[in-house]
TORMARLUM-54921 format. One record per residue: residue in one letter; x, y, z of N, C-alpha, C, O in turn; residue number from 1. Coordinates in pm, 1 decimal, always signed. Example, Ala and Ser with C-alpha at 12.3 -4.5 7.8 and 13.67 -1.06 7.14 Angstrom:
 res   n.east  n.north     n.up  ca.east ca.north    ca.up   c.east  c.north     c.up   o.east  o.north     o.up   n
   A  +1319.0   -569.0   +780.0  +1230.0   -450.0   +780.0  +1320.0   -330.0   +780.0  +1423.6   -331.9   +846.5   1
   S  +1285.0   -225.0   +708.0  +1367.0   -106.0   +714.0  +1290.0     +3.0   +787.0  +1340.9   +113.8   +803.9   2
! end
This chain:
 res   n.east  n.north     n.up  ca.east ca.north    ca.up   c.east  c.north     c.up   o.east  o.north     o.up   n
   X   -542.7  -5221.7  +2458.5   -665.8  -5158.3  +2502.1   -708.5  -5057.8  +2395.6   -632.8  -4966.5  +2362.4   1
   X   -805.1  -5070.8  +2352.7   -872.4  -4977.0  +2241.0   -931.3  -4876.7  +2311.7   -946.1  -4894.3  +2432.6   2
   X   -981.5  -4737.4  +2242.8  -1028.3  -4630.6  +2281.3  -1179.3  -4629.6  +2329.2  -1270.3  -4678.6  +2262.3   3
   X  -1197.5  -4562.3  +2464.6  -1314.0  -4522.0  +2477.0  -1420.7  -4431.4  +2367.7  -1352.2  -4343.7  +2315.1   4
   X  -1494.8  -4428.6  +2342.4  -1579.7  -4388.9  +2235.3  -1706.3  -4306.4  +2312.3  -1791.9  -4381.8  +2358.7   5
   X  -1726.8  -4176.4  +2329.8  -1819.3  -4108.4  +2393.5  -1926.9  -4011.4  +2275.4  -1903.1  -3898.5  +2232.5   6
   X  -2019.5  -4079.0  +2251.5  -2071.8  -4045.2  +2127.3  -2199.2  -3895.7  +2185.2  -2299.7  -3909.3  +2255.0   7
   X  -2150.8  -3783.0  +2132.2  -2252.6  -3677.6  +2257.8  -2304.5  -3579.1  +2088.9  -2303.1  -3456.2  +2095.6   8
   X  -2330.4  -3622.1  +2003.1  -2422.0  -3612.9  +1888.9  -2493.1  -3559.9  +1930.4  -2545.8  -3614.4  +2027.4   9
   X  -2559.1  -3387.1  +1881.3  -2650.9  -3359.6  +1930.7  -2683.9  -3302.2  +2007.8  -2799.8  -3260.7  +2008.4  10
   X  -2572.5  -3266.7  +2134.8  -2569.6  -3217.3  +2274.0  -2483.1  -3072.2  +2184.3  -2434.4  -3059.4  +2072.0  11
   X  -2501.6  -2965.1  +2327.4  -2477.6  -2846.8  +2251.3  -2365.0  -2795.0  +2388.1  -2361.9  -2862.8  +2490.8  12
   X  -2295.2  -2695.2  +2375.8  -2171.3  -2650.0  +2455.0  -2263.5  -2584.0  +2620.3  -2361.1  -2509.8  +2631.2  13
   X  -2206.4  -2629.6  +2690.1  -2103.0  -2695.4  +2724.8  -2118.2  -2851.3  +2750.1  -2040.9  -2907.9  +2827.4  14
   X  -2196.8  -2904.6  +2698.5  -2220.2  -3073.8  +2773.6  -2113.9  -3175.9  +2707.3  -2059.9  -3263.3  +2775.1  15
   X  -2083.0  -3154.9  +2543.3  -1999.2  -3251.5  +2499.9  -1847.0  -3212.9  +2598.5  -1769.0  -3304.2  +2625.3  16
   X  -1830.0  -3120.9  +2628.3  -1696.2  -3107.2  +2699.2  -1712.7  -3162.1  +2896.5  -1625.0  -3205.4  +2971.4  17
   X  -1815.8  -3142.9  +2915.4  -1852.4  -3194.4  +3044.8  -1862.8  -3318.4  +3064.2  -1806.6  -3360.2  +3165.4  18
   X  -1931.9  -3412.6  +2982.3  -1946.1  -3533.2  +2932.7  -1823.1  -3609.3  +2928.3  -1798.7  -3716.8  +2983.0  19
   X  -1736.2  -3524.5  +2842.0  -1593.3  -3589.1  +2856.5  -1500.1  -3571.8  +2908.4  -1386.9  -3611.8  +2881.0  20
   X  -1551.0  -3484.1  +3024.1  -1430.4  -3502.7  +3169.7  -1488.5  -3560.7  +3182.7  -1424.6  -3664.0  +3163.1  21
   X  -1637.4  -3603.9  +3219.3  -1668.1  -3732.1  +3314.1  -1600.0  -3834.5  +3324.4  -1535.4  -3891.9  +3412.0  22
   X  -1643.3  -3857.3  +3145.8  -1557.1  -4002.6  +3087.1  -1414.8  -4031.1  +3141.1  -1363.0  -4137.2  +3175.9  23
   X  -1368.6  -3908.5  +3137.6  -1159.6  -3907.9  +3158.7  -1142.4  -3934.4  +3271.6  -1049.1  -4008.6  +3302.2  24
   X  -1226.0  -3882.5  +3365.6  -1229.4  -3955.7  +3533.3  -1252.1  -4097.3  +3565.1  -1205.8  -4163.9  +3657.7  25
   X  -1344.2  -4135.3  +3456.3  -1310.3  -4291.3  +3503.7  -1240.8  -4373.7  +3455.4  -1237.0  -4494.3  +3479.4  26
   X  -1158.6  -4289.5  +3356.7  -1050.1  -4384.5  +3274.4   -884.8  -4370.3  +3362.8   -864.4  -4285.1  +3449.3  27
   X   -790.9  -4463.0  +3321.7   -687.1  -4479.5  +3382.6   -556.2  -4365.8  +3289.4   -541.4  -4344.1  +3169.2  28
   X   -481.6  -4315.1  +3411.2   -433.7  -4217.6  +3321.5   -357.9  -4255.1  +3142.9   -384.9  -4370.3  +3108.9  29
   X   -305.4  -4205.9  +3076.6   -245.4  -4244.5  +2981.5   -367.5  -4300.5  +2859.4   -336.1  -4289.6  +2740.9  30
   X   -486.7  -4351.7  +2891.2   -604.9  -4357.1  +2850.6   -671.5  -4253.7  +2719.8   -676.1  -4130.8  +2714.9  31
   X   -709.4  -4335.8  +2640.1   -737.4  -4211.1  +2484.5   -882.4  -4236.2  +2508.8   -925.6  -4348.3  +2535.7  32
   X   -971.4  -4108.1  +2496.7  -1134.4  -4136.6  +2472.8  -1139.5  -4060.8  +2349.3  -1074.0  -3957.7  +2333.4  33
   X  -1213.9  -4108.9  +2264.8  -1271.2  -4050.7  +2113.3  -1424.4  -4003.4  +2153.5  -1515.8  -4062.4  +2211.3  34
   X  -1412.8  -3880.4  +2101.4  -1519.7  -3784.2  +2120.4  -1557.9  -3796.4  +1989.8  -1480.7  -3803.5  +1894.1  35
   X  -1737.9  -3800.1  +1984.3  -1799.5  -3809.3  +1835.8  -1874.8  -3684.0  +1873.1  -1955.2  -3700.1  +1965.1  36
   X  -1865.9  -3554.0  +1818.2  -1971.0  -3440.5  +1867.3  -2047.1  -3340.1  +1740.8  -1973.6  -3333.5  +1642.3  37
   X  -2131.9  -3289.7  +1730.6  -2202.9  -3193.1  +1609.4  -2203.7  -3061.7  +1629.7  -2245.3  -2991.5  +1537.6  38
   X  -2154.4  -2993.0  +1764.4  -2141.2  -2880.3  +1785.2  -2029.6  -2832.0  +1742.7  -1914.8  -2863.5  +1774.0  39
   X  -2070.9  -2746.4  +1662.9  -1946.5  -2637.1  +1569.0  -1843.9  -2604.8  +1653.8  -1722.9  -2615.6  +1634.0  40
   X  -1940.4  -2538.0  +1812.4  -1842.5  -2451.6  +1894.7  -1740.5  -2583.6  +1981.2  -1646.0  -2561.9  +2057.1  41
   X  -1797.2  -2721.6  +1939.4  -1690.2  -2783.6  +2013.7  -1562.9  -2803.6  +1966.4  -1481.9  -2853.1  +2044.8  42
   X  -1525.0  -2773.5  +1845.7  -1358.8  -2742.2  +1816.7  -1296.6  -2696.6  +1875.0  -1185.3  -2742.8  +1899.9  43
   X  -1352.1  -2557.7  +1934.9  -1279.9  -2468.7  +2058.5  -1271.8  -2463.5  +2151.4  -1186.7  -2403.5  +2217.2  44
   X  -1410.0  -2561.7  +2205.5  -1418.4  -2586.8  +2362.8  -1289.7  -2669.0  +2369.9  -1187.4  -2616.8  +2414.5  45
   X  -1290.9  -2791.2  +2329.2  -1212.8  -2936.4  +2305.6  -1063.1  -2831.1  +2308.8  -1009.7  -2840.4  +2419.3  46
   X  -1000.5  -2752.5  +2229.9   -856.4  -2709.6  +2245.8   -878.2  -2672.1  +2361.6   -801.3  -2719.3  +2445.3  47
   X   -994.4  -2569.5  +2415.6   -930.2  -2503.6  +2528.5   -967.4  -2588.7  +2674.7   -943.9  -2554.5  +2790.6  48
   X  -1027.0  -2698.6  +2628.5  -1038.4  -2780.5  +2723.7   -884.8  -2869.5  +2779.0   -848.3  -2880.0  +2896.1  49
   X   -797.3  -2939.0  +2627.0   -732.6  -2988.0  +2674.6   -563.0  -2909.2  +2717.3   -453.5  -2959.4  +2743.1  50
   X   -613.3  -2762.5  +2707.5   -523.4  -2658.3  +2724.3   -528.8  -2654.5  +2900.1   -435.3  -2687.6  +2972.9  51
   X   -608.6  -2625.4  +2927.0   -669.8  -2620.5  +3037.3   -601.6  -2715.7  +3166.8   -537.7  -2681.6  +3266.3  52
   X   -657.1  -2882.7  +3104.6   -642.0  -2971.2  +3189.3   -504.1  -3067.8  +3181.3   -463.3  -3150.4  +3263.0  53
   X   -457.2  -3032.7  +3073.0   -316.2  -3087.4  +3072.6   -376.3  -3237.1  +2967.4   -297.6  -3299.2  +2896.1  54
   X   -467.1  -3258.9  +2974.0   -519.0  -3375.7  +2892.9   -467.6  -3352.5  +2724.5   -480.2  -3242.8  +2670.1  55
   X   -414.9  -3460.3  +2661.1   -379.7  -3405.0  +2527.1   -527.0  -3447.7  +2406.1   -617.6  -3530.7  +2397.3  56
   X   -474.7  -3332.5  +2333.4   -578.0  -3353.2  +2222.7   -489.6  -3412.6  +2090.7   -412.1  -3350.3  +2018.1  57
   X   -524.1  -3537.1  +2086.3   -389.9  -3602.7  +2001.6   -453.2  -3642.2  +1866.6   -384.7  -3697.2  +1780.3  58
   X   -579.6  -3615.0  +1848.6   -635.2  -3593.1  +1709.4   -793.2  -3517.7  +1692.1   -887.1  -3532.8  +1770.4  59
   X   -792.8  -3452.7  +1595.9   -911.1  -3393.4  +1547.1   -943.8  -3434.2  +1427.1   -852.4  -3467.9  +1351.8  60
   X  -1045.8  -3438.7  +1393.3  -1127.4  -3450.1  +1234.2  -1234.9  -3428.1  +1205.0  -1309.1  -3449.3  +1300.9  61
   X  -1306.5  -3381.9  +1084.8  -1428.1  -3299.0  +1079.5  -1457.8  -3453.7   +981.6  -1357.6  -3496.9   +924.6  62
   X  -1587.2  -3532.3   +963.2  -1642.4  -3643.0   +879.4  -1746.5  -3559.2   +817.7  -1782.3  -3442.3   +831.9  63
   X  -1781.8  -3655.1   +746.9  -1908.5  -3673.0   +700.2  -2037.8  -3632.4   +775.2  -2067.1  -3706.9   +868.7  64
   X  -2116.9  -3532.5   +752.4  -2233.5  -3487.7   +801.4  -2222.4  -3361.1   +932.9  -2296.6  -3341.5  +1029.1  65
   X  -2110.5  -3297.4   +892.5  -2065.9  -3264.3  +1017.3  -2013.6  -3324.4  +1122.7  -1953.2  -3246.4  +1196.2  66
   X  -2014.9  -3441.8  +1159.0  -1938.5  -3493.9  +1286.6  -1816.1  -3458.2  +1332.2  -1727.4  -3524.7  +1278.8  67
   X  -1772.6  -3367.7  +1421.3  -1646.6  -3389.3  +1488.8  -1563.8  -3465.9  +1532.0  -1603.7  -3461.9  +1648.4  68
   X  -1472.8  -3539.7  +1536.0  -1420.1  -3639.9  +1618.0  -1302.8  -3582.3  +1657.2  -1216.0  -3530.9  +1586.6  69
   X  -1308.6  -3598.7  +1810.0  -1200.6  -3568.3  +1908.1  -1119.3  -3696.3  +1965.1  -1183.3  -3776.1  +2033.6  70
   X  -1002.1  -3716.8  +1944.3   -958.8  -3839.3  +2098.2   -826.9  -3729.4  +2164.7   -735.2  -3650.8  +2140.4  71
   X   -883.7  -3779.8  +2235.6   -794.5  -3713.2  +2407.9   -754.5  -3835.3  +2479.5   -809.7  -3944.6  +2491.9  72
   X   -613.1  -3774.1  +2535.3   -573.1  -3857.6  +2620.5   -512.8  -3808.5  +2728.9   -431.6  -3716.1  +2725.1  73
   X   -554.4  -3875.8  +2845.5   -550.9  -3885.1  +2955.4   -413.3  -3808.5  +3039.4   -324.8  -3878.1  +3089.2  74
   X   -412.2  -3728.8  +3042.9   -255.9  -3673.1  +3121.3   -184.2  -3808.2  +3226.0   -267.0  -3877.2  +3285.4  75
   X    -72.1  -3833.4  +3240.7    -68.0  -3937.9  +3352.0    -71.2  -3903.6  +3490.0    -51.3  -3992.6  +3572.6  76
   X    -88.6  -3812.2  +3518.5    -81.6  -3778.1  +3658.7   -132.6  -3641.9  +3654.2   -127.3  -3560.8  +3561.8  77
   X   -206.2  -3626.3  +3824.3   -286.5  -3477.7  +3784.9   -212.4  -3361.7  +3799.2   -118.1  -3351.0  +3877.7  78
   X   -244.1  -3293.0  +3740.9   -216.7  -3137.9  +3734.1   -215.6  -3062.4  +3863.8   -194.6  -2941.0  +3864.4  79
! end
């Protein structure tokens, strides 16, 4: 199973982090979603998001043009 891909380009804090709980709710636990985002402040939301929810943040990277990319994965069971 390949990664969910939630592309929120553009959107400003708090929506790329809202956006991707959505996403994580409809995924099955153990589940990775890749976050594509342009908000600066989402580096910090994204840690203290997956600080928060027990969800791991199992990679970060800054690309080309600014893009963020986040993938998170899914805690297996809730918190």
């Amino acid at each position: 199973m390949g990664d969910t891909i939630l592309d929120v380009q553009g959107l400003t804090c708090p929506l790329p982090v809202l956006k991707a709980n959505k996403a994580l709710r409809g995924l099955p636990p153990g589940a990775r979603l890749t976050v594509l985002a342009t908000d600066p402040a989402s580096v910090a939301d994204f840690r203290a998001y997956a600080q928060e929810t027990g969800h791991a943040l199992v990679a970060f990277s800054e690309e080309k043009g600014g893009v963020f990319r986040f993938t998170l994965k899914k805690r297996e069971e809730p918190a």
